[in-house]
N, C-alpha and C positions, 0 to 999 in steps of 0.2 A: 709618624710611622711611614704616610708615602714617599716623604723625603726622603728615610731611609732605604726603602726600596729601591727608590730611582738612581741614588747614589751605590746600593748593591750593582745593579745591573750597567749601570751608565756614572760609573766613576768619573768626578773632576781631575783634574790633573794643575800642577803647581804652573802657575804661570812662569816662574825660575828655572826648574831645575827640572819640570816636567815628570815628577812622583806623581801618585795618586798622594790627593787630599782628601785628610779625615775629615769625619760630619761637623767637627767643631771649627775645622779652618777655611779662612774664606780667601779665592785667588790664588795667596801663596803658603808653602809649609812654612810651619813653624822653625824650623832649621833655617831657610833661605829667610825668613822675614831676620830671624838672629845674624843671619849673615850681609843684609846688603848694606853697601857702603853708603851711611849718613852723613851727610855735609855740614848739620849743625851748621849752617848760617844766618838762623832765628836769634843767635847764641851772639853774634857778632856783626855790629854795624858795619864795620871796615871788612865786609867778608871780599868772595872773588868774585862772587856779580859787580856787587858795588863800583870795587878794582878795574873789573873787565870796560866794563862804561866811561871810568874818567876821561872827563875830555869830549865826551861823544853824546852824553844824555845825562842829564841831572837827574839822578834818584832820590826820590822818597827813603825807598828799601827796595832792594835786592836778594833772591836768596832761590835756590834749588834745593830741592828734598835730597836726593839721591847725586851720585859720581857715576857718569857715564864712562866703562870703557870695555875697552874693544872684545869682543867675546866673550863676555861679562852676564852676568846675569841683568842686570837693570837692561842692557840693547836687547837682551831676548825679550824682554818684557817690553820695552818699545815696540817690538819689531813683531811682538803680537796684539798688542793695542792700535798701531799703525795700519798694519796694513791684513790683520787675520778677525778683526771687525771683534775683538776681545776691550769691548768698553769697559769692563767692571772693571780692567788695571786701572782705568783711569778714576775709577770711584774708589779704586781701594787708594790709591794715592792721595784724593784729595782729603780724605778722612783721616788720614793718616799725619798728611801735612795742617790742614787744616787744626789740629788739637797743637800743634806746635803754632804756628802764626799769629795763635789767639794771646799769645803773651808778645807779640810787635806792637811796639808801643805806636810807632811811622804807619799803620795798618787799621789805627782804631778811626783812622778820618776819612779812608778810604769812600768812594763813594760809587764805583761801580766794577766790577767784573767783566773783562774784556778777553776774547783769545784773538790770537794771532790767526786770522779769516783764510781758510782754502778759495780758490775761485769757482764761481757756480759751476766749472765742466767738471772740476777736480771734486767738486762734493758729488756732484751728481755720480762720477766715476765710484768715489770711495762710499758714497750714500752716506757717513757721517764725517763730522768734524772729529779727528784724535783725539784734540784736548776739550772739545766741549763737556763731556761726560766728570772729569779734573774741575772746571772750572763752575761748575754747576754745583758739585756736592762743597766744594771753597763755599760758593754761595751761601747753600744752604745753611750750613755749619759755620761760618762768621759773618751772617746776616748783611751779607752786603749785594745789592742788586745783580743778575748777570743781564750783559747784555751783547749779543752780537751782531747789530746793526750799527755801530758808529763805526767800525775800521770795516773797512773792504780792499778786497783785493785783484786790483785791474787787470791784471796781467798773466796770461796762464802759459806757465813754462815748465822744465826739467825740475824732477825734485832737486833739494839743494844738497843730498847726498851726494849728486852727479858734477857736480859743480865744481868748481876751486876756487880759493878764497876770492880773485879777482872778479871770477863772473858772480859770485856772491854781490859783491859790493855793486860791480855796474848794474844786474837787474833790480838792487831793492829800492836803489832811485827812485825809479816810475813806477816800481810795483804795488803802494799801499795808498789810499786816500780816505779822508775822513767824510762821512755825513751828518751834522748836527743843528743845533737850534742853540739860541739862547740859552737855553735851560741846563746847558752842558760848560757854560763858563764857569772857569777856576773850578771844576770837579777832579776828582783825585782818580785817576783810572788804574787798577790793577790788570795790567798786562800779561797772558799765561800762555807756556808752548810747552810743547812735551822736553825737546833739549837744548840748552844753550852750548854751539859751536864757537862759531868764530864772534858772533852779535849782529853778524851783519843784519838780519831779517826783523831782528829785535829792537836793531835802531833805528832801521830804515820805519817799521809799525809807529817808532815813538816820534819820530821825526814828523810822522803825517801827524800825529795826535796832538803835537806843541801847535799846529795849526791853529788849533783853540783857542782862544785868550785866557790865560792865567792858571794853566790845568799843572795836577803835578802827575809824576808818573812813576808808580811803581812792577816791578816785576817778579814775577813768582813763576817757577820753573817746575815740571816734574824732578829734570837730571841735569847734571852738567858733565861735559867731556873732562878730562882727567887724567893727566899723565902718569 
């Protein structure tokens, strides 16, 4: 009954489309959850992560929940998970994707949970990581360790929104390095961001991670960009 009070007087609102949300909906309406664009890539090995990569990093598996585009409901809901400190998208997502991933077959060997690392100004700035919240309830819900200590990230620059493909590619060179031990050879790292753009930051992460001897690597996305 207090929950309904509190939702009388201090109603949520849709992460999407920004309606008030009724007592049974959580994050997003029921309407916007029928409406956003499913990428079905759990569906198909040969999906366009997979695609996006050839040539660039060897996958396990590949695959993004959602289609990122431009004035879209999914970028509002990045763009309130990002930067408006609305972590629950990132736990309605992983909950979401997480009941789909549990049938990848490439996913049952997995053996840790990794996001793609802000640098300590940039956490300090935002006070959390975007996709840790995403790659935490994955955890929970396919039983697979998170961990955000092996990838780090050196270098603290312009978001990569600001960026063009070129300075993408030249900062993610030197941008990412790994930390590990022994105990981290030939492990299977599932890799997580909130979007996959061009890859560049995706391959530059996977790049520092094959540092490892014998690791494989896979990736799992909130969204992907989408013409």
């Amino acid at each position: 009954m207090f929950k309904h009070l509190i939702n009388l007087f201090f109603p949520k609102s849709c992460a999407a489309c920004t309606s008030f949300l009724l007592a049974e909906e959580i994050v997003i309406c029921t309407g916007c959850r029928h409406k956003l664009p499913l990428t079905n890539h759990h569906l198909m090995e040969e999906n366009e992560v997979v695609k996006k990569f050839y040539g660039r990093i060897p996958l396990e598996f590949g695959g993004a929940l959602f289609y990122f585009h431009k004035k879209g409901m999914v970028q509002e809901m990045i763009h309130k998970l990002k930067y408006k400190g609305h972590e629950e998208i990132g736990e309605m997502a992983g909950n979401w994707y997480s009941g789909e991933l549990k049938t990848v077959e490439q996913l049952k060997s997995a053996d840790y949970i990794i996001p793609v690392p802000l640098h300590k100004k940039r956490l300090r700035e935002r006070g959390y990581n975007q996709v840790a919240q995403f790659g935490k309830t994955l955890s929970a819900n396919l039983n697979i360790p998170y961990d955000d200590s092996v990838l780090i990230r050196k270098v603290y620059a312009k978001t990569q929104s600001q960026k063009n493909l070129l300075g993408r590619i030249d900062i993610a060179d030197t941008t990412f390095d790994v930390v590990f031990d022994e105990s981290f050879h030939g492990k299977h790292f599932v890799l997580i961001d909130d979007v996959i753009t061009t890859g560049a930051t995706l391959e530059s992460c996977s790049r520092a991670l094959l540092k490892i001897p014998n690791v494989k690597i896979s990736i799992v996305c909130m969204a992907m960009t989408h013409n």
